[in-house]
C-alpha positions in Angstrom: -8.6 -13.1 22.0 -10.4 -16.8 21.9 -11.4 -18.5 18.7 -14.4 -16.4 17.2 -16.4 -19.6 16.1 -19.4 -17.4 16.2 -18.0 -14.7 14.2 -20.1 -14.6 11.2 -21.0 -10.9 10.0 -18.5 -8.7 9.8 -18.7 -4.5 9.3 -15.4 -3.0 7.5 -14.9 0.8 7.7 -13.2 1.6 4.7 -13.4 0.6 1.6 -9.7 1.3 0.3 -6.7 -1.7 -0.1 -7.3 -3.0 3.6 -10.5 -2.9 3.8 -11.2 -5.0 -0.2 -8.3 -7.6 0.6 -10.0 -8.1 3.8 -13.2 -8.5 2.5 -11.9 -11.0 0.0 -10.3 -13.5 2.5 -13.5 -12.9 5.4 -15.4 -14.0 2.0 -13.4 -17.6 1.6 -13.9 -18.4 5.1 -17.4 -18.3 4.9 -17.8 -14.5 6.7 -19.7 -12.0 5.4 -18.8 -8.3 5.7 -20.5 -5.5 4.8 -17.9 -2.5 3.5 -18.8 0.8 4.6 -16.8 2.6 1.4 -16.0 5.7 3.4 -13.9 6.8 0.3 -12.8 10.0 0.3 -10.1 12.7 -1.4 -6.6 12.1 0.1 -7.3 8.2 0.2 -3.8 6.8 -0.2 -4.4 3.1 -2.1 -6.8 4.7 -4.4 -4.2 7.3 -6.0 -1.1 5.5 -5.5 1.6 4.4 -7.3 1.2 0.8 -6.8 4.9 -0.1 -6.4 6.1 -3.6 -5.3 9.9 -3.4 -4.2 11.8 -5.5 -1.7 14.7 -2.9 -1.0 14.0 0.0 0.5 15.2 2.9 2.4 18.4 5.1 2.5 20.3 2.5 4.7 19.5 -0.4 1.9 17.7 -2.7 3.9 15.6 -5.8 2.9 11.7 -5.2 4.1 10.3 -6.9 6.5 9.3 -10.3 5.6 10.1 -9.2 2.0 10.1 -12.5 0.6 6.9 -14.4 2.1 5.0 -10.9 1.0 6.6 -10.6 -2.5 5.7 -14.3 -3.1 2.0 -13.9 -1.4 1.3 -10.1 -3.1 2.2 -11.7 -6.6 0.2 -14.9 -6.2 -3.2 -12.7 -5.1 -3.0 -10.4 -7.4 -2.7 -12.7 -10.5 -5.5 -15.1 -9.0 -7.5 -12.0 -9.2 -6.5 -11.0 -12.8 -7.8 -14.4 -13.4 -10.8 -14.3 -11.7 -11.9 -11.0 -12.6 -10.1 -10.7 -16.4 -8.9 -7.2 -15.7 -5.0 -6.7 -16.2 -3.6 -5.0 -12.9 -0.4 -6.4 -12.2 2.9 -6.2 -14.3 6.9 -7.6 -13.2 9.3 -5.2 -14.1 12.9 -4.8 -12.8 13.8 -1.7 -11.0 16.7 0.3 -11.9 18.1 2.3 -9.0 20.3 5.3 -10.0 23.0 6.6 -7.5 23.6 10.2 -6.4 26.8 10.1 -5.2 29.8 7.7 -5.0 29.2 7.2 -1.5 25.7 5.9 -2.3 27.2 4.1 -5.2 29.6 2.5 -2.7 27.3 1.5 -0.3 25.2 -0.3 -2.7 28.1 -2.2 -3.8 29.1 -3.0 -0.3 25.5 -4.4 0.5 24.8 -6.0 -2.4 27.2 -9.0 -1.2 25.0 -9.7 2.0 23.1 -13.3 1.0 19.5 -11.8 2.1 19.8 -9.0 -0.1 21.7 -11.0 -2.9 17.9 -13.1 -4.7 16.8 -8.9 -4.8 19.9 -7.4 -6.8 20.0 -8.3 -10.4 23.2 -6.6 -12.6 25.1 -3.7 -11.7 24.3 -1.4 -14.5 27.6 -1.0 -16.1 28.0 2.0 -18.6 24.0 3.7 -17.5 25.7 6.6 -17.1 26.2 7.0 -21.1 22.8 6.2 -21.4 21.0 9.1 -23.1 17.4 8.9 -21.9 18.7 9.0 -18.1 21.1 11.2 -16.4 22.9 8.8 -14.2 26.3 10.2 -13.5 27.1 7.8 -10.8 25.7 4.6 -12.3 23.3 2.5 -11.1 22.2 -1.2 -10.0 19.2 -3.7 -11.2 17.0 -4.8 -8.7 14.3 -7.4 -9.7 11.5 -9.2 -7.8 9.2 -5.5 -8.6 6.1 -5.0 -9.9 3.5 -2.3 -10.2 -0.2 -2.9 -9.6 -2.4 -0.6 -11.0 -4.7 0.9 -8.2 -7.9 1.6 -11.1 -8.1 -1.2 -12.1 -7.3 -3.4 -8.9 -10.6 -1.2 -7.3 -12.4 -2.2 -10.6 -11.6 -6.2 -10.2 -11.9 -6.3 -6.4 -15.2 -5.2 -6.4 -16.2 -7.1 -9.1 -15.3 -9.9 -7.2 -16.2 -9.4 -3.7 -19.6 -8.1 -4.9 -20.4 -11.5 -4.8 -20.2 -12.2 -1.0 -20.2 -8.8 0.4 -22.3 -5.7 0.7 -20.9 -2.7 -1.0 -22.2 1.0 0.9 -21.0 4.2 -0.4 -21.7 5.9 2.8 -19.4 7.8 4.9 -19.2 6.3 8.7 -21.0 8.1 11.4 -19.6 7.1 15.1 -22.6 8.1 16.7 -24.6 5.3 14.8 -22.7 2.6 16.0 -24.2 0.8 19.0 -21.6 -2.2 21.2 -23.5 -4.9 23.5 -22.9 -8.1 24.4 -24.6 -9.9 21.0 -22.0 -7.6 19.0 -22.4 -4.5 16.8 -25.2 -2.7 16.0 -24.9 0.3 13.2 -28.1 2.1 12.5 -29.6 0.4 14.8 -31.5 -2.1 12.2 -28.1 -3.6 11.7 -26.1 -6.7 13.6 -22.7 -7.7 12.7 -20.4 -10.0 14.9 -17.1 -7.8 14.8 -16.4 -4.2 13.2 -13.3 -3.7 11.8 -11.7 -0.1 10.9 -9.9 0.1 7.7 -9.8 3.7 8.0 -6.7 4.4 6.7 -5.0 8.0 7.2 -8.4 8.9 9.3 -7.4 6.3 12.0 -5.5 8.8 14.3 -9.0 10.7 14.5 -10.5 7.3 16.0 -11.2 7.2 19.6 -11.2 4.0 19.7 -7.7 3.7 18.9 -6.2 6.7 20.4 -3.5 5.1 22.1 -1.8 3.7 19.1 0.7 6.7 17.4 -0.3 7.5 13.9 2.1 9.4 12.1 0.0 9.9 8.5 2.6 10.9 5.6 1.2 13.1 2.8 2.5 11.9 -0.7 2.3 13.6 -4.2 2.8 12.1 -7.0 2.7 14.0 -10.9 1.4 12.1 -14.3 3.7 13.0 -17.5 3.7 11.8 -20.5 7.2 11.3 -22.6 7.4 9.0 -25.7 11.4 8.6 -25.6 11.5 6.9 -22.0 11.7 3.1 -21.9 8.3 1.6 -20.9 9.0 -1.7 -19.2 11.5 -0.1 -16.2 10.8 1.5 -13.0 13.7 3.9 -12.5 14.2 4.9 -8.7 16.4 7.9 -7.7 14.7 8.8 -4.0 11.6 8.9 -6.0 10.1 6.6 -9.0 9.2 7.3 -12.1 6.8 3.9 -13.1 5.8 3.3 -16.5 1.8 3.2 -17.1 2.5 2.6 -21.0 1.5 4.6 -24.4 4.1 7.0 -22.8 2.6 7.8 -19.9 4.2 7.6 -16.6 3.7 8.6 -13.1 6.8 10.1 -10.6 7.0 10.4 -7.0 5.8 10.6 -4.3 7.2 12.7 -1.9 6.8 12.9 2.1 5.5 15.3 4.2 4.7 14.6 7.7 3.3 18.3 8.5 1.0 19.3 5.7 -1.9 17.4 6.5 -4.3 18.4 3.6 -5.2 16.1 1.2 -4.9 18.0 -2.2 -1.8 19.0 -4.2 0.6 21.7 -3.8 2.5 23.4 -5.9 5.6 23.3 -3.6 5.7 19.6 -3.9 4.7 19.8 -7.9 7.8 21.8 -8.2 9.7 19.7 -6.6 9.1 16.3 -8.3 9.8 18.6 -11.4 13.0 19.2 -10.1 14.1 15.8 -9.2 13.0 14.5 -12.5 14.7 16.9 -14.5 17.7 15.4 -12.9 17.1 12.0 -13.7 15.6 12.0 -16.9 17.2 13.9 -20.4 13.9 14.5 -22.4 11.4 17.0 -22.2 8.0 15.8 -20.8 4.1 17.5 -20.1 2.5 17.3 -17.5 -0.5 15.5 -17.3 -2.2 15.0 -13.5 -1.0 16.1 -10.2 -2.4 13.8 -7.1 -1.9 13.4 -3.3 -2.9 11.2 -0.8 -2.2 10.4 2.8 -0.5 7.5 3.6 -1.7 5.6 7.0 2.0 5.2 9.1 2.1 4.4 12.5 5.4 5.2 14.2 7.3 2.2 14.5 6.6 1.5 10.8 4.8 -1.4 11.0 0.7 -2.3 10.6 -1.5 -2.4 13.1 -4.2 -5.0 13.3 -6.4 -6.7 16.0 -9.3 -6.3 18.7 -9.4 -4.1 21.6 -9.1 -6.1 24.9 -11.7 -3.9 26.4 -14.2 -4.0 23.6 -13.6 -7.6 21.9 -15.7 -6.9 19.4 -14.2 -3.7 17.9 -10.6 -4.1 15.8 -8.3 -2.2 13.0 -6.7 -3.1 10.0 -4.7 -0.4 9.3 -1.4 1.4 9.3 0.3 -0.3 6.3 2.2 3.1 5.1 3.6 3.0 1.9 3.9 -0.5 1.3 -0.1 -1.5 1.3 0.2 -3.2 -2.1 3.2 -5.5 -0.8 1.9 -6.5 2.6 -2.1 -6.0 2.8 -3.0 -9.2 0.6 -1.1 -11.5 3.1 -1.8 -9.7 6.3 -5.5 -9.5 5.3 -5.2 -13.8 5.2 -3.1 -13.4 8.5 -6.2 -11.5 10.2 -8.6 -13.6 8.7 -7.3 -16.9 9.9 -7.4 -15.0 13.1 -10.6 -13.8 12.9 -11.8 -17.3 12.1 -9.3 -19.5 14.2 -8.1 -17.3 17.0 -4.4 -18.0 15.3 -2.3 -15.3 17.3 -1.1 -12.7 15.2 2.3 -11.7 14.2 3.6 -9.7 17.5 5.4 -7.4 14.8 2.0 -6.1 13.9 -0.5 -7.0 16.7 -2.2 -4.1 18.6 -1.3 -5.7 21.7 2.4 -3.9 21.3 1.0 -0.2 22.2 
């Protein structure tokens, strides 16, 4: 795709993480969007835990580009605490329990390779005679975390971008939308240079983008509240229990790449009960139950671009459950694109399906 110097209006679907960081870095190039806020129940950014980790995964591996999106992720959302004075972003280090002494071993073996080494912290010697977590096995500090709280970073985006964008609370309606050769047309009234689906989980229903291979993940996630817990560490054992503070917490989430619905169960509410019951040695309530549907594409990476056949029609999307890590950067990637016609990273770029 050339250089869009005429690209000056822009239409987001989806008002969620993608589509707000997008609108925020459209907005300090001089674009104007109009956000379509197609919220909905089972939105994934809006009702998740907001965790920041470089380390993920059962084989121990470093994310991709974990240290330019660490770096970038912290950067954005402290400008925007600053800009907006809401609090939404807090370091913590990450204490990650093991379940066996194989897992115990592995971690020990990995934590010598150098691009895993700025990410590991201490090994936690004598956790396991700790007596607010069960941690039979022991455990390891990892550090460069943080949590982002998804209320409040809705409340400052918007505050922000309300500036330079148009906010609609108005769910999309495909038969609306109008492509010829002077751009988009929605509602026939309305003429924007590009539209740009931020869709998340709803993506795989888009015609537009039916060759690309969704695979949503449901998540569920439960609020407790225990006042013995320590408040400034995220403990991770498979699933996190994050501190919200005053003794509230939140634990999850779990996966489910079947159930497609976007409320909670009580299979997966008894389940996170379970798994905390095993990590933790105090009696807790139950506060909130939650679930939301995260926007995965198979290969685990985003997807973001413009359709070769229609130019003027692209997706921001697919960012799984690591939105809060990767969507500030990537939504500065696509806007340099957008802008400059700078290629985009062929890890992500719709170009690969």
């Amino acid at each position: 795709m050339g250089k869009l110097k005429q690209c000056r209006r822009v239409l987001i679907i989806g008002g969620g993480l993608s589509g707000t960081t997008l609108s925020y870095f459209l907005s300090l190039n001089g674009i104007d969007s109009t956000i379509l806020n197609t919220s909905s129940i089972g939105a994934a950014s809006k009702v998740a835990a907001g965790l920041i980790k470089p380390i993920t995964g059962k084989r121990i591996t470093l994310s991709w580009n974990a240290s330019e999106f660490i770096e970038f992720s912290k950067d954005f959302f402290q400008s925007l605490e600053n800009k907006s004075g809401i609090n939404l972003y807090s370091e913590m280090n990450f204490l990650q329990l093991f379940k066996t002494i194989g897992e115990r071993n592995e971690w020990l073996s990995r934590s010598s390779i150098d691009s895993l080494k700025p990410f590991i912290s201490d090994i936690a010697i004598g956790i396991e005679k700790n007596s607010d977590i069960k941690a039979p096995f022991g455990g390891i500090y990892l550090k460069h975390c943080a949590i982002v709280d998804p209320t409040a970073y809705f409340e400052a985006i918007y505050s922000v971008v309300a500036a330079s964008a148009t906010i609609i609370d108005e769910k999309f309606e495909a038969d609306k939308l109008v492509l010829d050769n002077n751009g988009v047309r929605y509602e026939s009234e309305q003429l924007f240079d590009r539209i740009i689906f931020c869709d998340g989980y709803r993506g795989y229903l888009n015609g537009y983008f039916s060759k690309i291979p969704f695979k949503p993940v449901k998540g569920e996630l439960i609020s407790i509240e225990c006042d013995d817990l320590p408040d400034e560490l995220i403990i991770g054992s498979g699933t996190h229990l994050i501190p919200k503070g005053k003794g509230q917490f939140l634990f999850g989430a779990t996966y489910d790449w079947d159930d497609m619905t976007p409320y909670p169960t009580t299979n997966a509410r008894n389940q996170l009960i379970k798994k905390l019951k095993n990590i933790i040695a105090h009696d807790f309530i139950i506060t909130g139950h939650f679930a939301g549907i995260r926007p995965s594409v198979q290969d685990r990476r985003p997807v973001v671009g413009f359709l070769d056949e229609f130019p003027q029609v692209g997706i921001f999307n697919g960012m799984g459950s690591k939105g809060y890590l990767m969507a500030p950067m990537l939504a500065k990637h696509f806007s340099q694109h957008i802008l400059e016609g700078t290629p985009l990273f062929e890890e992500i770029s719709l170009s690969r399906f």
